[in-house]
DRENSEVEX-663551 format. One record per residue: y, z negated, x of N, C-alpha, C in turn. Coordinates in pm, whole numbers. Layout:
N
<site n_y="Y" n_z="Z" n_x="X" ca_y="Y" ca_z="Z" ca_x="X" c_y="Y" c_z="Z" c_x="X"/>
...
END
This chain:
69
<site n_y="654" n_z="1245" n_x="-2393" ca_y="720" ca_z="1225" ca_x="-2266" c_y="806" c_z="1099" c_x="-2276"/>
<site n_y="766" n_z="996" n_x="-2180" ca_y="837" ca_z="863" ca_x="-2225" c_y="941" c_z="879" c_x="-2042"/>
<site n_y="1064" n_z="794" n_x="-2058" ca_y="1142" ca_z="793" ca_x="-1909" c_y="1074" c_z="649" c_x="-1864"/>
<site n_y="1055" n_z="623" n_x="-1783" ca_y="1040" ca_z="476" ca_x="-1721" c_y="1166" c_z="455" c_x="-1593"/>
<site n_y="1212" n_z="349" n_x="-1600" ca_y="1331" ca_z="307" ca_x="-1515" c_y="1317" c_z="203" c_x="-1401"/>
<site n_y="1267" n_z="187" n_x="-1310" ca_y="1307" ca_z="153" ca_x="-1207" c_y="1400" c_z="49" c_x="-1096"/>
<site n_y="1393" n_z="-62" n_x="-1063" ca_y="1469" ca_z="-89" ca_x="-950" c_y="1453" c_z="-54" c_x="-815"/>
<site n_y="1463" n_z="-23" n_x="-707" ca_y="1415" ca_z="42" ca_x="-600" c_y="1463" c_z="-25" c_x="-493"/>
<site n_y="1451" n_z="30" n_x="-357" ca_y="1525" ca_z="-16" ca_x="-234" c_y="1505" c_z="140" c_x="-172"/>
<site n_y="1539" n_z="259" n_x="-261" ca_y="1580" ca_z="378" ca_x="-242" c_y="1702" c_z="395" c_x="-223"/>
<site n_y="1799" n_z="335" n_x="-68" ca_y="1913" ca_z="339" ca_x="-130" c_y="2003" c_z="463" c_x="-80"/>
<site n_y="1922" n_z="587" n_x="44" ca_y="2026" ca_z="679" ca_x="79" c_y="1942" c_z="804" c_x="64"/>
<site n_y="1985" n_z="915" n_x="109" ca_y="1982" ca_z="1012" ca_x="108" c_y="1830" c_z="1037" c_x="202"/>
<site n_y="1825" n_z="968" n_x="291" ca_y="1742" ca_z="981" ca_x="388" c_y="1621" c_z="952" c_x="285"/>
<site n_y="1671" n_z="804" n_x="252" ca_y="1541" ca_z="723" ca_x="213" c_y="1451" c_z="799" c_x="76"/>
<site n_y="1592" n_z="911" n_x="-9" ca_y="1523" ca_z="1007" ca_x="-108" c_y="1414" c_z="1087" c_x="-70"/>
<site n_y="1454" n_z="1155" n_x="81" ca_y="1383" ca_z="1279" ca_x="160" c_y="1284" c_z="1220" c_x="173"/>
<site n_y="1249" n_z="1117" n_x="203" ca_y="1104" ca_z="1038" ca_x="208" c_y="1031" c_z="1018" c_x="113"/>
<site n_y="1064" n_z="981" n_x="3" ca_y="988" ca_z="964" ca_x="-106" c_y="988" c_z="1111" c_x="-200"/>
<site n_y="1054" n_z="1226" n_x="-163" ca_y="1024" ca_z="1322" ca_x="-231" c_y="924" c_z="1397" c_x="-251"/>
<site n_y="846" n_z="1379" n_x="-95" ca_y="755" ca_z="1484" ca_x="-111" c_y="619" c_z="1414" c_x="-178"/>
<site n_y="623" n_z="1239" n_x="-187" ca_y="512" ca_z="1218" ca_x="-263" c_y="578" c_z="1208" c_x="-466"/>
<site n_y="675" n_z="1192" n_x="-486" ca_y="654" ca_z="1179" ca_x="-574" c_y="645" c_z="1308" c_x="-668"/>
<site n_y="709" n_z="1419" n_x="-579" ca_y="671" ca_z="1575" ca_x="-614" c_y="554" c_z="1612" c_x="-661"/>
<site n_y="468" n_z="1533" n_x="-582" ca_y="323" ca_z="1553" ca_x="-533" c_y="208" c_z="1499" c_x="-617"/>
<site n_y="227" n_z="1355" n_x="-715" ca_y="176" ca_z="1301" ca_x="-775" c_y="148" c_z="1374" c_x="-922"/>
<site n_y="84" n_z="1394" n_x="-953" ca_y="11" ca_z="1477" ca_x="-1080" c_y="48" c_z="1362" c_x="-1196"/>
<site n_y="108" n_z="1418" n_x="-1302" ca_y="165" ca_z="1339" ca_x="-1423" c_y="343" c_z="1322" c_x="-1417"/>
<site n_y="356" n_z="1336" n_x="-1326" ca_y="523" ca_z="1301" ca_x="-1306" c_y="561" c_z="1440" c_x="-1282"/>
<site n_y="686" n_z="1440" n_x="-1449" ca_y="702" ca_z="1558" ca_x="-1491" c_y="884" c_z="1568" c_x="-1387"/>
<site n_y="949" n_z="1506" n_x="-1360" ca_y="1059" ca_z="1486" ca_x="-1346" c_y="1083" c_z="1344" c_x="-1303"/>
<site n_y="1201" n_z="1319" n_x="-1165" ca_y="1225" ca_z="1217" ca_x="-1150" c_y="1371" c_z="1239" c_x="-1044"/>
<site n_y="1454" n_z="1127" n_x="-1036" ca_y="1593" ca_z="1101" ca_x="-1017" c_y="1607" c_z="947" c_x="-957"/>
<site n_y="1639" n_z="934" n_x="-850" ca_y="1720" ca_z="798" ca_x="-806" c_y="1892" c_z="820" c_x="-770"/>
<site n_y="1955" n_z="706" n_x="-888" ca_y="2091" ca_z="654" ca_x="-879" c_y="2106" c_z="597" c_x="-783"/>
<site n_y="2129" n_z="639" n_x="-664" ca_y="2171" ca_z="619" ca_x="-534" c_y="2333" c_z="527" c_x="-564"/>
<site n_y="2434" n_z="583" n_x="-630" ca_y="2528" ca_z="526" ca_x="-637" c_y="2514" c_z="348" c_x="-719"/>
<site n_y="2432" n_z="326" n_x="-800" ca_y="2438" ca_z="220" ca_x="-880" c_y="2375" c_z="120" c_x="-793"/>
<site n_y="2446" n_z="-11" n_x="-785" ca_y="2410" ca_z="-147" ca_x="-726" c_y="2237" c_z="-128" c_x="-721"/>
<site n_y="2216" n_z="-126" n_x="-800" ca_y="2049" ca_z="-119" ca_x="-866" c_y="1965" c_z="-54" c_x="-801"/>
<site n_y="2044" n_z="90" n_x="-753" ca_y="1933" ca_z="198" ca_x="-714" c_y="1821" c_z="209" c_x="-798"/>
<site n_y="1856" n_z="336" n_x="-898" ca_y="1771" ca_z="302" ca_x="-1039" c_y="1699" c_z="412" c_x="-1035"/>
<site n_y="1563" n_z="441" n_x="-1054" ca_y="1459" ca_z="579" ca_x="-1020" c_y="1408" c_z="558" c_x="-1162"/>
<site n_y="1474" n_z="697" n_x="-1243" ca_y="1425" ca_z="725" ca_x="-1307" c_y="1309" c_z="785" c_x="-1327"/>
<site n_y="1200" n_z="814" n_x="-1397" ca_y="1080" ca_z="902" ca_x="-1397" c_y="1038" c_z="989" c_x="-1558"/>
<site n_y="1033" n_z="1076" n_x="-1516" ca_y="988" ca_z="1176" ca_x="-1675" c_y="836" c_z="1174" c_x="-1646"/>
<site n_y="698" n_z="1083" n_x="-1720" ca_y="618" ca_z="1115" ca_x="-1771" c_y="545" c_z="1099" c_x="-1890"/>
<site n_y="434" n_z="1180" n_x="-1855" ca_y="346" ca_z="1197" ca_x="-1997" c_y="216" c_z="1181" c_x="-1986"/>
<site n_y="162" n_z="1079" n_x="-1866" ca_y="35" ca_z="974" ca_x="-1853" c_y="55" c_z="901" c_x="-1796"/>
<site n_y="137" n_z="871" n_x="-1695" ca_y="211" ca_z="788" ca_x="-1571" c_y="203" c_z="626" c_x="-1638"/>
<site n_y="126" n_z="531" n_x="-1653" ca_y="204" ca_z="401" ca_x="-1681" c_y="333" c_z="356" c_x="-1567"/>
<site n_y="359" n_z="266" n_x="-1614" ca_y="488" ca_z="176" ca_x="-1481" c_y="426" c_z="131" c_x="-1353"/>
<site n_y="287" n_z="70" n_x="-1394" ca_y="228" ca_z="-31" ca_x="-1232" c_y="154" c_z="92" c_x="-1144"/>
<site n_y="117" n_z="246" n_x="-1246" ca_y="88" ca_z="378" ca_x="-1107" c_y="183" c_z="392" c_x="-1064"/>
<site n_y="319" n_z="432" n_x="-1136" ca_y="441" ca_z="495" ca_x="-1094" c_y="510" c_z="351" c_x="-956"/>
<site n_y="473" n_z="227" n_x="-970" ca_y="501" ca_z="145" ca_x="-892" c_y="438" c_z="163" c_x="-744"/>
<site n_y="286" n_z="180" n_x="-741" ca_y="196" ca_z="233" ca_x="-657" c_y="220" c_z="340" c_x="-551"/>
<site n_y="267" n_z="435" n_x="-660" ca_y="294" ca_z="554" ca_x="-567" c_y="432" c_z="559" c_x="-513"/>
<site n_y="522" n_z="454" n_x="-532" ca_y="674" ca_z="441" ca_x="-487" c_y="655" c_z="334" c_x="-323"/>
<site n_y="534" n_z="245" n_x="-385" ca_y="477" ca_z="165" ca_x="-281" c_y="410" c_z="248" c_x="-179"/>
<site n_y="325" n_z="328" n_x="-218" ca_y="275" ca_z="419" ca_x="-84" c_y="357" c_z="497" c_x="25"/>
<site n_y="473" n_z="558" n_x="-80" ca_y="595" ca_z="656" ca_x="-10" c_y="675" c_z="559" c_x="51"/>
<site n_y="614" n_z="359" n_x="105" ca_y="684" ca_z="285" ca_x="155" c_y="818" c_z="212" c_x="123"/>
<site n_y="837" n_z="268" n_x="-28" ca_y="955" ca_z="172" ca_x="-76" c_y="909" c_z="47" c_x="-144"/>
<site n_y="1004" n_z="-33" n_x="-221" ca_y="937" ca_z="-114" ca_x="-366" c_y="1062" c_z="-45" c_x="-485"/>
<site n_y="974" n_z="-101" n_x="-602" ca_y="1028" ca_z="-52" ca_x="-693" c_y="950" c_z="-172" c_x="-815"/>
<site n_y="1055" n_z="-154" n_x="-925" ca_y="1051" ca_z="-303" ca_x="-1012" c_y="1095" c_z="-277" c_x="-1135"/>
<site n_y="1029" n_z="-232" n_x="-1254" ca_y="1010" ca_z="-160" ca_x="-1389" c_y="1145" c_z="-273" c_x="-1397"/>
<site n_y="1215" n_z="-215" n_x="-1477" ca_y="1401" ca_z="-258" ca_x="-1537" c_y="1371" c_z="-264" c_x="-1702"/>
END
């Protein structure tokens, strides 16, 4: 299980509710978290096949961007 870290433009509460139900949804992603409070908006991810440029993909589909840190 490796974490991969994230820059995002996940930056509220709303914008979480949106991307939850795909990244719930994505098969391989064991666990995941966006630091809403940090300048950064930092989305963490817990997996264990996931590279960075799928986990980018599927942050891109749920309409955000996101940028391996």
């Amino acid at each position: 299980m490796i974490d991969l870290h994230f820059q995002t433009n996940i930056n509220c509460m709303g914008c979480v509710s949106k991307v939850t139900p795909v990244l719930n949804t994505t098969e391989g992603i064991q666990s995941w978290n966006v630091d809403t409070t940090n300048s950064s908006k930092v989305l963490t991810v817990k997996t264990d096949s996931l590279t960075a440029p799928e986990i980018i993909t599927v942050v891109e589909k749920a309409g955000f961007k996101a940028e391996m840190l």
